[in-house]
C-alpha positions as CSV (number, residue, x, y, z in Angstrom):
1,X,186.3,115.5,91.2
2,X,188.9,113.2,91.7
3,X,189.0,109.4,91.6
4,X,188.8,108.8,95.1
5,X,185.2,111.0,95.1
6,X,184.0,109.2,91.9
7,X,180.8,107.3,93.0
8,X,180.5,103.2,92.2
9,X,177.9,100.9,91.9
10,X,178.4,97.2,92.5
11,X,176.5,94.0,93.4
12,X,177.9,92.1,96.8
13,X,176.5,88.7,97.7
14,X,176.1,88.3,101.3
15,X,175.0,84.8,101.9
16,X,171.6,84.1,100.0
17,X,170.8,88.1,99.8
18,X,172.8,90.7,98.0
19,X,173.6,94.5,98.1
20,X,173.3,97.5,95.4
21,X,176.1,98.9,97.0
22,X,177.5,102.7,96.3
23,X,180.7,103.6,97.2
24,X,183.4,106.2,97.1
25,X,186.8,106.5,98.6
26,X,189.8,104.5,99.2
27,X,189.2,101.1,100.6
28,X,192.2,101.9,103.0
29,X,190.8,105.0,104.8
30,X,188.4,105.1,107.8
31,X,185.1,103.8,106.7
32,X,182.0,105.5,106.7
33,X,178.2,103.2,106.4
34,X,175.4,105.4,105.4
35,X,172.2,104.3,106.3
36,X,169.1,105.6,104.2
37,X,165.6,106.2,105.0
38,X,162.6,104.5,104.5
39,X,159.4,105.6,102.4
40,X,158.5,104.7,98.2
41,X,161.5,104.4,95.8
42,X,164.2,105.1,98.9
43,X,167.8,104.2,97.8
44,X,171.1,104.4,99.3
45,X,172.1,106.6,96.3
46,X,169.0,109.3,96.2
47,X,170.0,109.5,100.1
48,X,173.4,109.9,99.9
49,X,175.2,110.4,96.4
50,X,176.1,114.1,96.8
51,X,177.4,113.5,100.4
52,X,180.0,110.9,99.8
53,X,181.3,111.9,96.5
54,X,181.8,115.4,98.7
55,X,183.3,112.7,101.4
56,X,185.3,110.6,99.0
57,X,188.4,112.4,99.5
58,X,189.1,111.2,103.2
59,X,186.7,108.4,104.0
60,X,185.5,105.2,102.4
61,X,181.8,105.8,101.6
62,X,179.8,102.5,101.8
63,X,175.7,103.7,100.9
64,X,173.9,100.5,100.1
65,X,170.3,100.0,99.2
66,X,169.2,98.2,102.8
67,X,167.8,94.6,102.1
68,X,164.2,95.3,100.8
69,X,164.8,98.7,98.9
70,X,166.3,100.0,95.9
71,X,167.8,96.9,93.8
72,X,169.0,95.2,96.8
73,X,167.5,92.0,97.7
74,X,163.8,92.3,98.1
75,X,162.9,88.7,100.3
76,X,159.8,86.8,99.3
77,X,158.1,86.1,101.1
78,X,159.4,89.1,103.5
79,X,159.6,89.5,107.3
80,X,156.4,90.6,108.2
81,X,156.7,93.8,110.8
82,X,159.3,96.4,111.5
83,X,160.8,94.2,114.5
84,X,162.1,91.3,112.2
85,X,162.8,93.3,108.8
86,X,164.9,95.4,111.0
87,X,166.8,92.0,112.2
88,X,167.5,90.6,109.0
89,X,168.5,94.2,107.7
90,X,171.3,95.0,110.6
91,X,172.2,91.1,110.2
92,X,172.5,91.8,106.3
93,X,174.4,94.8,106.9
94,X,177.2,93.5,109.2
95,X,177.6,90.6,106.8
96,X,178.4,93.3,104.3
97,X,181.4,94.6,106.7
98,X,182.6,91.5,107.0
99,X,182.2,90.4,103.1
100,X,184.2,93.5,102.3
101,X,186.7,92.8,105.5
102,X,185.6,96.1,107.4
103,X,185.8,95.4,110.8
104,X,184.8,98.8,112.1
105,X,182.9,101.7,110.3
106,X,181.4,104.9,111.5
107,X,177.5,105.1,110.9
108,X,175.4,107.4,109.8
109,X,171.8,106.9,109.8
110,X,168.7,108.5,108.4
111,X,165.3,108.4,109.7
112,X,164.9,104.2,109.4
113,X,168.6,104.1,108.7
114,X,168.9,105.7,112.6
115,X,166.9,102.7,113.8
116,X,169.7,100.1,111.8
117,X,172.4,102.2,113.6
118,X,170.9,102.0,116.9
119,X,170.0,98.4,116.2
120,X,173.7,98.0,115.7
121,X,175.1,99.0,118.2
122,X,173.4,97.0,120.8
123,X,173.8,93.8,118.9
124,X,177.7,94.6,117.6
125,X,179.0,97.5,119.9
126,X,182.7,96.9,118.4
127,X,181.8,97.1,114.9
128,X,180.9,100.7,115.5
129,X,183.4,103.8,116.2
130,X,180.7,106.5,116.3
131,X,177.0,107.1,115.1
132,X,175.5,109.5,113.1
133,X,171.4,110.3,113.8
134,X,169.9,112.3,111.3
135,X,165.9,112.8,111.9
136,X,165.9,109.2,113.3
137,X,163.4,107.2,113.9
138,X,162.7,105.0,117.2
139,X,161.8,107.6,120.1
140,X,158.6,106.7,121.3
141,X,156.5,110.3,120.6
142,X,153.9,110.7,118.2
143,X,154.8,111.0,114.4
144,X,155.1,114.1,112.7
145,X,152.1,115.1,110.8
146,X,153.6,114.1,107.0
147,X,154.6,110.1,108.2
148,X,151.4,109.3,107.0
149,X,151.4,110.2,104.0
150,X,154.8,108.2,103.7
151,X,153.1,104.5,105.0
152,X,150.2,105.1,102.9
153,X,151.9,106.1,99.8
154,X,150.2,103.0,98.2
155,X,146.6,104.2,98.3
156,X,147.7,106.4,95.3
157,X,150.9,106.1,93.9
158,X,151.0,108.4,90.9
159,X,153.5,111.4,90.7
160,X,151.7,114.3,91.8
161,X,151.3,112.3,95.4
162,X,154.9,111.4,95.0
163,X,156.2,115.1,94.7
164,X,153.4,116.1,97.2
165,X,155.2,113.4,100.0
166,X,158.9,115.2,98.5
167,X,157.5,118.3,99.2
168,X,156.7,117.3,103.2
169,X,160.5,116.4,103.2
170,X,161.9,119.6,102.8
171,X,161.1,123.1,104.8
172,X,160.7,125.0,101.7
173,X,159.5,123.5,98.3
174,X,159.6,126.2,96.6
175,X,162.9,126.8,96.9
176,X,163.7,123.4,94.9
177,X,161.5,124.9,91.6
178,X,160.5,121.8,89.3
179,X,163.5,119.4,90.7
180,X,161.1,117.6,93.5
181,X,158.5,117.2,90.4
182,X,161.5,116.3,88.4
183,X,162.9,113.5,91.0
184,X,159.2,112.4,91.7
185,X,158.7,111.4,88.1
186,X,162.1,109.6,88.2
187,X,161.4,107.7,91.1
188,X,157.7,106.5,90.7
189,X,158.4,103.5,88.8
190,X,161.2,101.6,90.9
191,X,158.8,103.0,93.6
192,X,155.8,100.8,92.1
193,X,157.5,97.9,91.6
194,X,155.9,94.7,93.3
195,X,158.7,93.6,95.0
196,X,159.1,97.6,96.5
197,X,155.9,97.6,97.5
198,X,155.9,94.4,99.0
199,X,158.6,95.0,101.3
200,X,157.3,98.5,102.2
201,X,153.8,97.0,103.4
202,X,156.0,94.5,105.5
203,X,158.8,96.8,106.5
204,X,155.3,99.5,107.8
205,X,153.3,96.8,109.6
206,X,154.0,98.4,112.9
207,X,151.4,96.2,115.0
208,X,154.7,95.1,117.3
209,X,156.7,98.2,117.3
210,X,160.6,98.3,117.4
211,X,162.0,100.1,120.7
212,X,165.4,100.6,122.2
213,X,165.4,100.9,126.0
214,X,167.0,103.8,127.9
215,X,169.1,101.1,129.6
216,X,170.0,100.5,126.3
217,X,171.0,104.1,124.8
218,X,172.6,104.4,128.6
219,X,174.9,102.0,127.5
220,X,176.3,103.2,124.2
221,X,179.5,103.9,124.8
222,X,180.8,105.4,121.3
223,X,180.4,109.3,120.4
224,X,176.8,110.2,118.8
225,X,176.0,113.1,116.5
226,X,172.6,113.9,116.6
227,X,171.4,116.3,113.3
228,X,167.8,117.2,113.3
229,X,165.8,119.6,111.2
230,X,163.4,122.0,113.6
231,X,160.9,121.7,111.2
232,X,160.9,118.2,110.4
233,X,157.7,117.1,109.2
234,X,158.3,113.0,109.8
235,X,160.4,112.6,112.7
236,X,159.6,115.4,115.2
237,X,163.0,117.4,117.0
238,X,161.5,116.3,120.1
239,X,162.5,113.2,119.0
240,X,166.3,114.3,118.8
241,X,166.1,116.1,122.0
242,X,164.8,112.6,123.2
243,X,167.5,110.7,121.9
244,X,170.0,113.5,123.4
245,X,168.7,113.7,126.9
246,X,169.2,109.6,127.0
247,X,172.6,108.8,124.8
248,X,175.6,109.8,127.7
249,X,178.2,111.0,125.1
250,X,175.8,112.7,122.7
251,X,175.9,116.2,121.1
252,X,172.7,117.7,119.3
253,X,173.1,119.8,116.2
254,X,169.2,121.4,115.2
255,X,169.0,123.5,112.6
256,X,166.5,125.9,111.7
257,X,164.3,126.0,108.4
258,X,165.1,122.7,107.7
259,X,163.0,119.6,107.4
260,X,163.8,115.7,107.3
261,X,166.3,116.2,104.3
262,X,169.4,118.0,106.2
263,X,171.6,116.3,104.1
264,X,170.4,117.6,101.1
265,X,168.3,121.1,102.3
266,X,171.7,122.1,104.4
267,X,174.5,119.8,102.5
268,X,177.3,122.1,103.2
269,X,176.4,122.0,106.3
270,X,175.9,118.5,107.4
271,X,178.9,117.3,105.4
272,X,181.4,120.3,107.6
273,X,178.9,118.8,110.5
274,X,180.3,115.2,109.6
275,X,184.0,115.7,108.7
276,X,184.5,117.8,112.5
277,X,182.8,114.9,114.5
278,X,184.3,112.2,112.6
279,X,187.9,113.9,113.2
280,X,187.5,114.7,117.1
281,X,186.1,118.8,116.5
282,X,182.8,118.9,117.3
């Protein structure tokens, strides 16, 4: 591992809020904002470390903790419902570009981290040279059959029901031995921390749900990569085909026996997946 693929950790203040911000890569090179997922104890690094330390060597990783995870900013009291958290996280987030004087970044977006991209690119089309979906959220179908257990993590957060909600990422469990029990037990207590579990009730109150148009997906203009696990337990591929049939310059990648964590079930293959889009060959 070279410097360049070395991952740090710093703290940027962005108005009154501030970022836990990962990052590999020279500042110099094309940047790249990865987007985590929601759900108990989510952080930009448990997303993303492995990718951009593999990415390091061409691209400048940004993977924050999103305002209201991780050991980012946690507001108090917090937006209360999906639509506005999701405001004050894009508005967070292009703060962040323009604290570190990026003016344009490639995105790549995970499950909630799909909805920021999308978000973003209708409020701040320039900012953004392509977009990355992976098992996003925000297609109006019914949830897959493990979400649930994701928004109502809280009825009993120990960590057997945290590895059981691991498990429901990932096609095969077994194939992961003790490390899902392993990174259960590691995450349970940032997971059960008041201000984590504050922002996760607001973030889940889904009485006024967010939605992107098809006017709206009609209108994205920039390249979109589409990665979705066939048997993805919390966003349905239906919901990738969805997004594909309505984005004009879209290409979908599924991939069988995978789950919601393509990233890390199929890593060599999502990162050769992101280097040949990002470069103009796929």
């Amino acid at each position: 591992m070279n410097e360049n693929t070395k991952m740090t950790t710093t703290r940027v203040p962005v108005g009154e809020y501030e970022f836990l911000l990962n990052e590999t890569g020279d500042p110099s090179s094309p940047a790249i904002l990865f987007l985590h997922g929601s759900g108990p104890g989510a952080t930009g690094e448990s997303n993303w470390r492995a990718v951009i330390e593999d990415l390091g060597d061409t691209y400048h990783c940004l993977a924050p903790d999103v305002i209201g995870f991780g050991d980012s900013t946690h507001p108090e009291p917090p937006p209360q419902g999906i639509v506005p958290f999701t405001t004050l996280r894009t508005d967070t987030l292009l703060g962040l570009l323009d604290t570190l004087g990026i003016e344009q970044a490639h995105f790549v977006g995970n499950s909630m981290g799909g909805i920021l991209s999308l978000d973003l690119v209708r409020k701040a089309p320039e900012r953004v040279a392509s977009i990355v979906l992976m098992g996003s959220g925000g297609a109006p179908l019914p949830p897959g059959p493990a979400l649930g257990s994701l928004i109502g993590f809280y009825q009993d957060p120990t960590t057997a029901a945290m590895t059981r909600l691991l498990e429901d990422f990932v096609y095969a469990p077994e194939d992961f031995g003790s490390q899902l029990a392993e990174v259960a037990e590691a995450r349970l207590p940032r997971a059960v921390r008041a201000d984590v579990q504050r922002s996760h009730a607001a973030t889940f109150d889904l009485s006024t749900p967010w939605v992107i148009s098809d006017e709206e997906l009609a209108a994205i203009a920039q390249d979109v990569l589409i990665i979705h696990g066939r048997e993805d337990k919390m966003v349905v591929f239906e919901a990738g085909l969805w997004f594909f049939e309505r984005i004009p310059n879209s290409r979908l990648y599924g991939i069988g026996k995978c789950g919601h964590w393509t990233q890390i079930e199929q890593h060599d293959r999502f990162v050769a997946a992101l280097r040949g889009f990002i470069t103009g060959h796929l």
